[in-house]
Steps between C-alpha positions, in 0.01 A plus 500: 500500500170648560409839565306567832314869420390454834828521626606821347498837678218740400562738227332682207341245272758602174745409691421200667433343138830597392643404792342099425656519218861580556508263853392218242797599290798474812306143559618344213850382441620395113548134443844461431558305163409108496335500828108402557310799431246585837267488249204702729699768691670601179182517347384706719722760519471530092135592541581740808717680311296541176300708677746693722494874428702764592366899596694707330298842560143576567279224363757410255647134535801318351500141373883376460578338168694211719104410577357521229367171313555456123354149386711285229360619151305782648542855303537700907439448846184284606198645511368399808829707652431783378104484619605391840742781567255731373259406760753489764620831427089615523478272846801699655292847451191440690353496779467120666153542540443419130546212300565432120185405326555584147792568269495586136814560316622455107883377379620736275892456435701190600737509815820475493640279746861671494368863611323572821106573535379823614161496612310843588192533724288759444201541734168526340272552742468383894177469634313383784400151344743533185817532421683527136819493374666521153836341450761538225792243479760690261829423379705741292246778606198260305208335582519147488244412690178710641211429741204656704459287868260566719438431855195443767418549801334174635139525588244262560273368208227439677397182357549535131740218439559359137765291378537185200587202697826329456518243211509099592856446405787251639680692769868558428665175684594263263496729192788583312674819585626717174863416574410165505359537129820741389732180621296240255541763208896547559572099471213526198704318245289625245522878571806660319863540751398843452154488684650224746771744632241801514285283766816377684594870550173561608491231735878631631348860610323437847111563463219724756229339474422179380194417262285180464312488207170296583440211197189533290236231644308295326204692492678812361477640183911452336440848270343729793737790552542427884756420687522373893848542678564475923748756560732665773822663577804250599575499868331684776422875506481720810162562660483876395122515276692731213749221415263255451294773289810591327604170399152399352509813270870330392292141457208633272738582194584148492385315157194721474495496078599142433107353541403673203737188378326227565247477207866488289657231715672716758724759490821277428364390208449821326650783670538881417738671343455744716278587851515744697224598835304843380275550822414323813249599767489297842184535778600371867185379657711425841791455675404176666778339326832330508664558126756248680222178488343385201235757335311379177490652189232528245632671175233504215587661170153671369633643205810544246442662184710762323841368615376615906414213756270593795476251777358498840615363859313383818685391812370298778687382839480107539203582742324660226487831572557738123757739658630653149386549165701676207519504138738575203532578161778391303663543159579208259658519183509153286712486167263208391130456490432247814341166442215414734456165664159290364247480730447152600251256314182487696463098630264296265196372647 
């Protein structure tokens, strides 16, 4: 069911977070074979407890391999874990006053979803308006993953406001959700038993968040290299501001490389034989925010070139307020030269 942070009893803000986490955990009971699956409790609880952590000593936290999340085909653990927990582990170490506003943070080995993730906080600097942290995620005493997050004080800006208004897109009712798309590609007839049984066990392996991917209009340009998708997590998250923080950062690894696609007919059609995230960078312009409703996403690709794709991401609430922006760079390795799509024939007069 949903969690009430209201209702808890005061405590020190690392563990109240952890706390939300585990009570999410006891909510949730396994299906028991061939019954309906409660499709948005259980969902739930998935995303609750990808970002549960554990304090195992002084600014050191534990992720459990039984959390961890290691997509079908992917060479380790999602990406957008591993960020998360990093920024959780820097949220549990200071002070409440302060709130993320940028995080910058590079992939360097894969994770290995059968081995837990050690992440160690060490504490830059705290200062009256700003406070930085440096987290390591390790397994096997290395590296995999490393970031610098920093943290603000709110003050007032005194009138200088700025911010890109939110695109004139469909909203998300109606559109089709990604599952929706994985379905007509597993009873694709023309797609190889192979790929037909990869989608169905991706469709078997309950999701946290669900994507619509907005279609191009009319007016819109089939070869530009951007991509709109309405997003959120499955099922309802408690009303503590860090989740909903926490869960974004999870959200903005999704599908961030594949626009760089679309001049070659999508990323289906002529895939990599290899990608892997390098970098990503994420700016949190507020917390006024639900990553539990639908929050759009802009993802432009503005360059690939030397076998690296760089892409960019805006995020806007359905009132139209840009809450988040991030961006990525990503390797791809191809085995073939790609084929672009022709532009289309300009209309005779």
């Amino acid at each position: 069911g949903r969690l009430d942070s209201a209702a808890m009893p005061e405590q020190p803000k690392k563990q109240r977070s952890i706390i939300l986490a585990r009570n999410a955990e006891r909510s949730v009971r396994l299906p028991i074979a061939g019954e309906p699956l409660p499709r948005m409790e259980w969902e739930e609880a998935i995303l609750q407890k990808s970002i549960q952590l554990e304090e195992i000593d002084s600014d050191v936290y534990l992720a459990s391999k039984d959390d961890l999340w290691k997509p079908l085909g992917a060479r380790g653990v999602f990406g957008g874990q591993t960020i998360c927990q990093c920024l959780h582990a820097a949220i549990l170490t200071v002070p409440e006053s302060h709130a993320v506003h940028s995080f910058h943070g590079y992939f360097l080995l894969a994770g290995d979803s059968e081995r837990n993730i050690i992440f160690h906080v060490r504490r830059v600097r705290d200062g009256g308006s700003f406070a930085t942290r440096a987290v390591d995620a390790k397994q096997r005493g290395r590296i995999i993953f490393t970031s610098m997050i920093q943290f603000h004080k709110p003050e007032p800006s005194m009138g200088l406001e700025v911010a890109i208004p939110m695109p004139k897109v469909p909203g998300p009712d109606g559109l089709k959700s990604d599952r929706e798309y994985l379905e007509e590609l597993a009873r694709d007839e023309r797609l190889s038993a192979r790929m037909r049984e990869f989608y169905w066990q991706s469709l078997a392996r309950p999701s946290r968040a669900e994507r619509r991917v907005v279609p191009p209009q009319a007016t819109d340009d089939p070869l530009d290299t951007i991509e709109h998708v309405w997003t959120r997590v499955n099922g309802r998250l408690g009303d503590t501001t860090e989740i909903h923080l926490i869960c974004l950062a999870y959200m903005s690894d999704f599908g961030m490389l594949q626009c760089a696609y679309k001049p070659f007919g999508g990323f289906r059609d002529q895939p990599p034989a290899m990608m892997v995230s390098l970098d990503h960078s994420m700016w949190f312009h507020s917390q006024s925010f639900r990553a539990d409703d639908w929050l759009l996403f802009e993802i432009r690709c503005t360059k690939a070139t030397g076998a690296r794709i760089l892409s960019f991401c805006k995020v806007w609430t359905q009132a139209g307020e840009l809450v988040f922006s991030c961006a990525q760079e990503g390797l791809a390795r191809h085995n073939e030269t790609l084929r672009p799509l022709e532009p289309a024939a300009e209309p005779k007069m």
